[in-house]
N, CA, C and O of each residue as an XYZ file, in Angstrom:
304
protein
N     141.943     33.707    126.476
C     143.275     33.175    126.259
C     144.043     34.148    125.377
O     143.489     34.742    124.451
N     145.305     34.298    125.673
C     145.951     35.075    125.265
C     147.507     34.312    124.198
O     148.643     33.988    124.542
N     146.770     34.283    122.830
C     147.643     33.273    122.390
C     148.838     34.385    121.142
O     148.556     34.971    120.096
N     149.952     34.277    121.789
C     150.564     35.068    120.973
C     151.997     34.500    120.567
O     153.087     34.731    121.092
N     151.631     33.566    119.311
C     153.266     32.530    119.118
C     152.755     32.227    117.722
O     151.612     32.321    117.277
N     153.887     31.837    117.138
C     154.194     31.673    115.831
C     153.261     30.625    115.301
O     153.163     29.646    116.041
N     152.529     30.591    114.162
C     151.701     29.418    113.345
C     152.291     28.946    112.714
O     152.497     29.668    111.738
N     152.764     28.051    112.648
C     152.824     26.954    111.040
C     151.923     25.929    110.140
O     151.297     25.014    110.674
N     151.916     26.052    109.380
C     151.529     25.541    108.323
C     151.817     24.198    107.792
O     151.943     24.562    106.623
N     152.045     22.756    107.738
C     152.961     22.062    106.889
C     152.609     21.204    106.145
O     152.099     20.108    106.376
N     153.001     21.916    104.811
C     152.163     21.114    103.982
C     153.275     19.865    103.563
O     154.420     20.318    103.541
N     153.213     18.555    103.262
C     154.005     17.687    102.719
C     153.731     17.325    101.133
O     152.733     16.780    100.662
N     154.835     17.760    100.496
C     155.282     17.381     99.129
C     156.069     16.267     98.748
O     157.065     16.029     99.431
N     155.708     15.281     97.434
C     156.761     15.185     96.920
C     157.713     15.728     96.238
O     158.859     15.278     96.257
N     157.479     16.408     95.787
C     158.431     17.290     94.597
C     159.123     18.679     95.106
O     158.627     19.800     94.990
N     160.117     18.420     95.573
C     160.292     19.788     96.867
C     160.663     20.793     95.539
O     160.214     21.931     95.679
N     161.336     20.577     94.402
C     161.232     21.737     93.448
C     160.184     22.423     92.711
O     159.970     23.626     92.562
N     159.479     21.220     92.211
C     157.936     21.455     91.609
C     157.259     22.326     92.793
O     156.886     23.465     92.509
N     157.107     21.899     93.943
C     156.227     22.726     94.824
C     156.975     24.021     95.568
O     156.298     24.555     96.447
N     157.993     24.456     95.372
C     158.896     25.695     95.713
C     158.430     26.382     93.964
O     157.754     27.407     94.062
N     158.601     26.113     93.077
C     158.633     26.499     91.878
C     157.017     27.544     91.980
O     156.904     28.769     92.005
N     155.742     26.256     92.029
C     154.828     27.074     92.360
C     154.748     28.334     93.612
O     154.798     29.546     93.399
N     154.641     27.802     94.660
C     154.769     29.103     95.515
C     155.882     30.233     95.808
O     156.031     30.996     96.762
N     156.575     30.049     94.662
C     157.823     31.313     94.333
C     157.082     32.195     93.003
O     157.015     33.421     93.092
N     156.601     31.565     91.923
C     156.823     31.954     90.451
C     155.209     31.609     90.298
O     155.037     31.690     89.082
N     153.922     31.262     90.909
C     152.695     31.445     90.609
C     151.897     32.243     92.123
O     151.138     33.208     92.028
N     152.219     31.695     93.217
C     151.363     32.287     93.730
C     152.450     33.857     94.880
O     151.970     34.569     95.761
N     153.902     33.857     94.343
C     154.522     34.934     94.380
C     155.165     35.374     96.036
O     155.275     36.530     96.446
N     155.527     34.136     96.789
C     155.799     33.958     98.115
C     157.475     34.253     97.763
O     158.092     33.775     96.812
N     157.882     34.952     98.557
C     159.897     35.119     98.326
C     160.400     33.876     99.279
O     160.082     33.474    100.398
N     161.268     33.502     98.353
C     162.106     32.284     98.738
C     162.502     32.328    100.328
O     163.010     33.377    100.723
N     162.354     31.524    101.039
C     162.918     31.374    102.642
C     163.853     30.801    102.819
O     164.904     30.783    102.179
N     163.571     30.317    103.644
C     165.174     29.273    104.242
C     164.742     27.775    104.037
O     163.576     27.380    104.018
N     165.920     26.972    103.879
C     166.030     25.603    103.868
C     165.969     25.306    105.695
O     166.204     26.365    106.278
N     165.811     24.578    106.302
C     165.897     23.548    107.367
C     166.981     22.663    107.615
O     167.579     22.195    106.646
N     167.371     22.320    108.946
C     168.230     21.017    108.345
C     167.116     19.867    108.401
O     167.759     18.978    107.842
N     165.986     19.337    108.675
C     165.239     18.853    108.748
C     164.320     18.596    107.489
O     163.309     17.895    107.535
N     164.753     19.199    106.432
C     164.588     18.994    105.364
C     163.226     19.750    105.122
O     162.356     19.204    104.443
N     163.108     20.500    105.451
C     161.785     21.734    105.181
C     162.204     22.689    104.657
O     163.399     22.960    104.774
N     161.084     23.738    103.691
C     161.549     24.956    103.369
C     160.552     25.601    103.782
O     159.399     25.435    103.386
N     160.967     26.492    104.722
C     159.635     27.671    105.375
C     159.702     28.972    104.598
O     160.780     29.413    104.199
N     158.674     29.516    104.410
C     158.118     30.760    103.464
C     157.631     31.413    105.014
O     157.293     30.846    106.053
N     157.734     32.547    104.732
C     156.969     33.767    105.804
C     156.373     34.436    105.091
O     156.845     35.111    104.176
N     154.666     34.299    105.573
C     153.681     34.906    104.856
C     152.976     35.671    106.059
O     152.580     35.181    107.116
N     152.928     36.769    105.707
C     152.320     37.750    106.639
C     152.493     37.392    108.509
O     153.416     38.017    109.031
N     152.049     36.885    109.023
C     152.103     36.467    110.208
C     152.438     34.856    110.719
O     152.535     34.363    111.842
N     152.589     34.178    109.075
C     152.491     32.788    109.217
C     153.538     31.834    108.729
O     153.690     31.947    107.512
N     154.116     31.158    109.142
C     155.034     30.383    108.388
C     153.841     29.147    107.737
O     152.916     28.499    108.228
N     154.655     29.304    105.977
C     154.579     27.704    105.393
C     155.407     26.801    105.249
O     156.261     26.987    104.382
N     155.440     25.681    105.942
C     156.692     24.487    105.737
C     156.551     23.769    104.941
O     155.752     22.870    105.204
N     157.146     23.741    103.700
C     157.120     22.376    102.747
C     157.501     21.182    103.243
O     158.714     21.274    103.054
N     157.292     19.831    103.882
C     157.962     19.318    104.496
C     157.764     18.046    103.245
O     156.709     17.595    102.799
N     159.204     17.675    102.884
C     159.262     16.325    101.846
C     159.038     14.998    102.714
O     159.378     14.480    103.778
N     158.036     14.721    101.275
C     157.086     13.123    101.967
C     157.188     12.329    100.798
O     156.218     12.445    100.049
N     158.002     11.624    100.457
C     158.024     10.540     98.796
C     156.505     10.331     98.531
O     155.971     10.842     97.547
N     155.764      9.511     99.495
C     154.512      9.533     98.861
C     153.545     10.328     99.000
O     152.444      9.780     98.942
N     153.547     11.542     99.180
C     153.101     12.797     99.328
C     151.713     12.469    100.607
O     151.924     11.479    101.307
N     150.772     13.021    100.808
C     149.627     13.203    101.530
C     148.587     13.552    100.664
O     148.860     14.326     99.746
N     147.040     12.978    100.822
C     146.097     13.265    100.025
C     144.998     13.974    100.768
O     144.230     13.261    101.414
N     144.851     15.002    100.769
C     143.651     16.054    101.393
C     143.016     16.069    100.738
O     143.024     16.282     99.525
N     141.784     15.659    101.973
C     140.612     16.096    100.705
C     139.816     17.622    101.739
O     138.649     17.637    102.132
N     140.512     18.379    101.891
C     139.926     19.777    102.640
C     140.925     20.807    102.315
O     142.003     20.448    101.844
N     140.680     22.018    102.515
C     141.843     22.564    101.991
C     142.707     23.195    103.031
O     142.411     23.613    104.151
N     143.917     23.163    102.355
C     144.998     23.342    103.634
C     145.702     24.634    103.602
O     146.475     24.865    104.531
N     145.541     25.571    102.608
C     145.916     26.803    102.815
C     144.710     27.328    102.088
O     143.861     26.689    101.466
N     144.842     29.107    102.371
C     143.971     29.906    101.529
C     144.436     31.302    101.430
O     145.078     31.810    102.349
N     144.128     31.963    100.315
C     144.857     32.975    100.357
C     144.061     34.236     99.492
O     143.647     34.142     98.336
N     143.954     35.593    100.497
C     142.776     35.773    100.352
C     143.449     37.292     99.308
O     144.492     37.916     99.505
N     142.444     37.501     98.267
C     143.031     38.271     96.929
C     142.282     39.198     96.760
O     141.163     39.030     97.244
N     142.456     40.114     96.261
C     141.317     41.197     95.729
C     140.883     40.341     94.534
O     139.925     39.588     94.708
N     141.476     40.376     93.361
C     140.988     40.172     91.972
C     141.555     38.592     92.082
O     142.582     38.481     92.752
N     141.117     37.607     91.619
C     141.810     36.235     91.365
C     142.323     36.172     89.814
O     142.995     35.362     89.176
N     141.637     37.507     89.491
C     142.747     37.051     87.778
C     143.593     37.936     87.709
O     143.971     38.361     86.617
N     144.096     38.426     88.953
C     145.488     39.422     88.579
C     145.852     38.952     89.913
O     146.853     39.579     90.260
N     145.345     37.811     91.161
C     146.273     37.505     91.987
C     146.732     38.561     92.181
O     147.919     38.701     91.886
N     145.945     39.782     92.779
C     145.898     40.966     93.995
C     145.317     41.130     94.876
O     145.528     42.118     95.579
């Protein structure tokens, strides 16, 4: 199979600032676009992440992104 189309990601937040705040200013993703659908997508290497706002957020218990670093204490 020859699968060659865009991935997304979507994670659901409550806190659409709190969780833009982190993946701008800790784990260092550049700001994307708003939605009219009320998402904010990040473009990460080959992948879109969608914040998609949920008042009572979603509880995972697996993990839903990963992100792979040289050093984890300089997040390179």
């Amino acid at each position: 199979m020859n699968f060659n189309h865009q991935v997304t990601a979507i994670l659901p937040v409550i806190n659409m600032t709190r969780a833009r705040r982190f993946y701008e200013q800790q784990i260092g993703l550049k700001a994307g676009a708003a939605r009219p659908d009320g998402k904010f997508v990040y473009r990460c290497g080959g992948t879109e992440i969608a914040l998609f706002p949920r008042p009572g957020g979603t509880k995972a218990e697996h993990t839903a992104l990963s992100f792979r670093v040289g050093d984890i204490g300089h997040g390179t």
